[in-house]
Structure formats: C-alpha cells, structure tokens
C-alpha positions, 0 to 999 in steps of 0.5 A: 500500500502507498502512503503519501506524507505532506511534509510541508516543504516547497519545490518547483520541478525543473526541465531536467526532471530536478527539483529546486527546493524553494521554502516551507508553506507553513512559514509563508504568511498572508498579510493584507493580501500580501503573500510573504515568505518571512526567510527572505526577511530574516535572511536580509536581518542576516546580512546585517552586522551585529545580528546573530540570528533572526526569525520573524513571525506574523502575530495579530495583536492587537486584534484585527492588526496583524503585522510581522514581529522580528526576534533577534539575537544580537552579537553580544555588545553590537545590538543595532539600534531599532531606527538602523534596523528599519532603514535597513530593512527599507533598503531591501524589501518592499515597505509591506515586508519590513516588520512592524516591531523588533524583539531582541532576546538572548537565545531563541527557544528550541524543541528537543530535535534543535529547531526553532521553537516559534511558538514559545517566542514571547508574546509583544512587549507593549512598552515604547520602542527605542526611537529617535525622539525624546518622549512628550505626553499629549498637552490637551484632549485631541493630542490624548485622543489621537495617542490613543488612536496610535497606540491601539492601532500600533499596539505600543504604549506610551506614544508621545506627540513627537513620536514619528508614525512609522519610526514606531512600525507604522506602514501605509496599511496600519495607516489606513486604520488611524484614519479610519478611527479618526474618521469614526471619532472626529468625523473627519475623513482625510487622505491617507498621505496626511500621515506622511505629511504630518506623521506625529500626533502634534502635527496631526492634531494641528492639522485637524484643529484648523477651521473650516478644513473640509471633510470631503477627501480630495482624489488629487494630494499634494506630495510636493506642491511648491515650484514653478514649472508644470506640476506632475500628476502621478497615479500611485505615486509614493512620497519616496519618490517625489522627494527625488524630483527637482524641488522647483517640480509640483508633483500630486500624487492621485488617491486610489477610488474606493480607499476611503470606503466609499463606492468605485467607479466600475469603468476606467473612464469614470476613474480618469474623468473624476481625476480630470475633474479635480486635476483642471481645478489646479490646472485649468488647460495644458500642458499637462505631464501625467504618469501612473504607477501599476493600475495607476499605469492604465487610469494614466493613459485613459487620462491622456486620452480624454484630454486630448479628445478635449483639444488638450495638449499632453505634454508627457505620459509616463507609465511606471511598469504599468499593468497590462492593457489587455482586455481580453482576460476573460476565459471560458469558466464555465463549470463543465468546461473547468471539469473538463480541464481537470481531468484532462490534467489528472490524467497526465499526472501520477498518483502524488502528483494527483493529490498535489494537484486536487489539493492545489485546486481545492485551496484556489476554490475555497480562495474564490469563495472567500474572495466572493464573499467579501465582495458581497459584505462590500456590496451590501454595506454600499448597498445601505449607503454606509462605508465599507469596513476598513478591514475589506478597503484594499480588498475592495480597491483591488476588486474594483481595480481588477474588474474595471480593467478586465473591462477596459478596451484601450484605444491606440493613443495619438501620441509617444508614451515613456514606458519605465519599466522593472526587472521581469517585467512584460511589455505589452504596450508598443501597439497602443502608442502611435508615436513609439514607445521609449522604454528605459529599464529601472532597477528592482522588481515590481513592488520594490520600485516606490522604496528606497533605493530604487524611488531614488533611481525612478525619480533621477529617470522621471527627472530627464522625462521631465527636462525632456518634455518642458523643452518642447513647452518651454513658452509654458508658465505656471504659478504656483503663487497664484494658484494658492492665493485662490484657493485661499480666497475660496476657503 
C-alpha cells in the first residue's frame, strides 16, 4: 500500500526532471493580501552586522492588526539600534515586508530535535520602542485622543506627540486604520498621505484643529506642491519618490477610488474623468505631464486620452511598469468546461502528483469563495449607503481595480508614451502608442520600485522625462503663487 506524507516543504520541478527546493508553506504568511515568505526577511536581518540570528513571525495583536514581529539575537555588545534596523530593512524589501516591531532576546527557544521553537517566542512587549525622539505626553484632549488612536492601532504604549508614525512600525496599511478611527471619532475623513505629511500626533492634531478644513477627501494630494514649472500628476505615486524630483517640480500624487470606503467607479473612464475633474481645478488647460504607477499605469493613459479628445495638449505620459492593457482576460469558466480541464490534467499526472494537484485546486476554490464573499459584505454595506469596513478597503480597491480593467478596451493613443519599466517585467504596450514607445529599464522588481533605493533611481529617470518634455513647452508658465492665493480666497 502507498502512503503519501505532506511534509510541508516547497519545490518547483525543473526541465531536467530536478527539483529546486524553494521554502516551507507553513512559514509563508498572508498579510493584507500580501503573500510573504518571512526567510527572505530574516535572511536580509542576516546580512546585517551585529545580528546573530533572526526569525520573524506574523502575530495579530492587537486584534484585527496583524503585522510581522522580528526576534533577534544580537552579537553580544553590537545590538543595532531599532531606527538602523528599519532603514535597513527599507533598503531591501518592499515597505509591506519590513516588520512592524523588533524583539531582541538572548537565545531563541528550541524543541528537543534543535529547531526553532516559534511558538514559545514571547508574546509583544507593549512598552515604547527605542526611537529617535525624546518622549512628550499629549498637552490637551485631541493630542490624548489621537495617542490613543496610535497606540491601539500600533499596539505600543506610551506614544508621545513627537513620536514619528512609522519610526514606531507604522506602514501605509496600519495607516489606513488611524484614519479610519479618526474618521469614526472626529468625523473627519482625510487622505491617507496626511500621515506622511504630518506623521506625529502634534502635527496631526494641528492639522485637524484648523477651521473650516473640509471633510470631503480630495482624489488629487499634494506630495510636493511648491515650484514653478508644470506640476506632475502621478497615479500611485509614493512620497519616496517625489522627494527625488527637482524641488522647483509640483508633483500630486492621485488617491486610489474606493480607499476611503466609499463606492468605485466600475469603468476606467469614470476613474480618469473624476481625476480630470479635480486635476483642471489646479490646472485649468495644458500642458499637462501625467504618469501612473501599476493600475495607476492604465487610469494614466485613459487620462491622456480624454484630454486630448478635449483639444488638450499632453505634454508627457509616463507609465511606471504599468499593468497590462489587455482586455481580453476573460476565459471560458464555465463549470463543465473547468471539469473538463481537470481531468484532462489528472490524467497526465501520477498518483502524488494527483493529490498535489486536487489539493492545489481545492485551496484556489475555497480562495474564490472567500474572495466572493467579501465582495458581497462590500456590496451590501454600499448597498445601505454606509462605508465599507476598513478591514475589506484594499480588498475592495483591488476588486474594483481588477474588474474595471478586465473591462477596459484601450484605444491606440495619438501620441509617444515613456514606458519605465522593472526587472521581469512584460511589455505589452508598443501597439497602443502611435508615436513609439521609449522604454528605459529601472532597477528592482515590481513592488520594490516606490522604496528606497530604487524611488531614488525612478525619480533621477522621471527627472530627464521631465527636462525632456518642458523643452518642447518651454513658452509654458505656471504659478504656483497664484494658484494658492485662490484657493485661499475660496476657503
């Protein structure tokens, strides 16, 4: 009798009839969609100096927050600094791999064959971590509101008013639930890049003491306002990369639809005119510079196309590794034809390969179900005019990302578009611009491309694009100055 055992171990089957281990599944974490393999993050602790040994773990403390948690133990007397260790970190890997708290022991457990115990590691320590600033209780009621926002959402307390939002662990995910406190507490519903602006309780609170700031978000951030040339208008756009343009730049980045809980266009075209809408009230007519990161890359090129259809003159249209623009995803997933299929493919395969296979589509199935489920709690919340839960947001962002793109048949684009596109990456782009396609390769995969150090090399290429273009407009002016005196006037 053959038995099969699951060892929970990894491998891809290579040409050659090898196998390449590749990891195990049980230290492969999800956090807010993200699959994460932790080795690779604690390999990268590994190749810093002064760390002995490194594991990292996904915890969810406190409920509803689940982040990464990095046990360390560090060569004796050479313990990094906890800052050092995040700058570090941020260096390596996208901002959703770096962990959120850092714990330092002098040995880490082990069962009696050798191995990591990783369930007798410590529970957190709630306690301030070592940061750079010297710690300020809150002076008045909003300040002790918002530190109580913080600390329950980061776990930590005490938080002081000058403590800096993501030098305490915080990331753009973790963000997004102070925001949706503060929106629950104060009535106050503001973009996710304030925290990047303004990542301290003290600069925060001033922020919201300020009358007659309006509660309605705007689709359009100022990253970098201030300049006198053609501002730059960004879809999924980070504030790393913005720092790394020329300072007399404006550069906006545009808020993703359905962040803020509220219902998404279900069509690119209804997503690049609502950006049209709000872009035209800083800048009434052209030339316009236009970029967009990822699916950002297609609501780019959909604006571009508007505007040129309104007489308007596009003076640069740049996709940062864009998604693809085909919309011919849809395959045929009728029931009998996906029975079809899996039997046409058990049939080619051995018997481990055959449980292989039915436990690899069971696991995808009841992913689908999940996924279709939480769309449904998403439809029915905007169903009875209320938000969608903060917890489902960026679920909901993806879904009406992905929906609105299978619907999308682009149109060939009248002018030249530059293309800056990341390692491994596809290129599907060349048929729709009918004045060519310029393509330059920038360092690091898909994901790394906004963090430090490759936003330092994205903003270095989008630079010259940008010299580029305001030489074919150089009669083109824009104030700045002017533009703020009116929005002054208004408020």
């Amino acid at each position: 009798m053959e038995r099969i055992y699951l060892t929970g171990d990894l491998g891809l089957m290579r040409s050659d009839g090898c196998l390449e281990y590749i990891g195990r599944k049980d230290f492969q974490v999800k956090i807010s969609g993200y699959r994460i393999e932790v080795s690779e993050i604690e390999m990268a602790l590994l190749d810093l100096v002064g760390i002995k040994k490194a594991v990292v773990l996904a915890r969810e403390d406190p409920p509803g927050y689940q982040r990464l948690v990095a046990y360390i133990v560090p060569v004796q007397g050479r313990a990094p600094a906890i800052p050092d260790l995040r700058r570090f970190l941020k260096a390596k890997l996208p901002e959703y791999m770096v962990p959120s708290t850092f714990v330092f022991l002098d040995a880490l457990p082990l069962t009696p064959n050798g191995k990591v115990d990783r369930r007798a590691l410590p529970a957190l320590d709630q306690g301030r971590p070592e940061v750079e600033t010297t710690f300020v209780a809150p002076q008045n009621a909003l300040e002790v509101h918002l530190s109580r926002i913080w600390e329950k959402v980061l776990g930590i307390e005490p938080i002081g008013v000058r403590d800096n939002f993501f030098e305490l662990g915080g990331h753009s995910l973790l963000a997004m639930g102070v925001l949706a406190q503060i929106e629950k507490q104060f009535g106050k519903n503001l973009p996710l890049a304030i925290l990047f602006q303004a990542p301290t309780v003290e600069q925060l609170a001033s922020i919201l003491r300020q009358k007659g700031r309006s509660t309605s978000p705007s689709l359009v951030i100022p990253l970098q306002p201030l300049g006198s040339k053609p501002p730059f208008f960004c879809h999924g756009a980070s504030l790393d990369m913005a720092l790394h343009v020329d300072t007399d730049q404006p550069f906006y980045g545009l808020q993703p639809h359905g962040q803020d809980g509220r219902q998404a266009p279900s069509t690119i075209e209804e997503m690049a005119a609502d950006y049209l809408k709000e872009i035209r009230t800083i800048q009434p007519e052209g030339p316009y510079f236009l970029g967009g990161y990822s699916f950002g890359g297609i609501v780019a090129f959909e604006m571009a196309q508007q505007l040129q259809k309104q007489g308007q003159k596009v003076a640069l249209l740049v996709l940062i590794d864009p998604a693809s623009p085909s919309s011919d995803l849809a395959v045929n997933t009728s029931f009998g034809y996906e029975i079809y299929q899996h039997l046409s493919n058990l049939v080619r395969l051995g018997n481990r390969e055959k449980l292989t296979y039915v436990l690899e589509r069971v696991k995808w199935r009841l992913d689908e179900i999940n996924r279709k489920i939480k769309m449904m709690v998403c439809r029915f919340y905007l169903g009875i005019d209320r938000r969608v839960p903060f917890n489902l947001r960026m679920f909901y962002f993806f879904e009406a990302s992905r929906h609105a793109t299978q619907e999308y048949v682009p149109q060939i684009y009248p002018g030249r578009i530059i293309f800056l596109k990341a390692e491994k990456s596809s290129l599907e782009w060349h048929r729709l611009a009918a004045e060519g396609l310029e393509t330059h390769e920038v360092p690091g995969r898909h994901l790394e491309l906004l963090r430090a150090p490759h936003a330092q090399v994205l903003g270095e290429n989008l630079r010259s694009c940008f010299e580029q273009a305001q030489a074919t407009c150089a009669s083109f002016t824009f104030s700045l100055r002017k533009r703020t005196e009116e929005a002054d006037s208004e408020r």
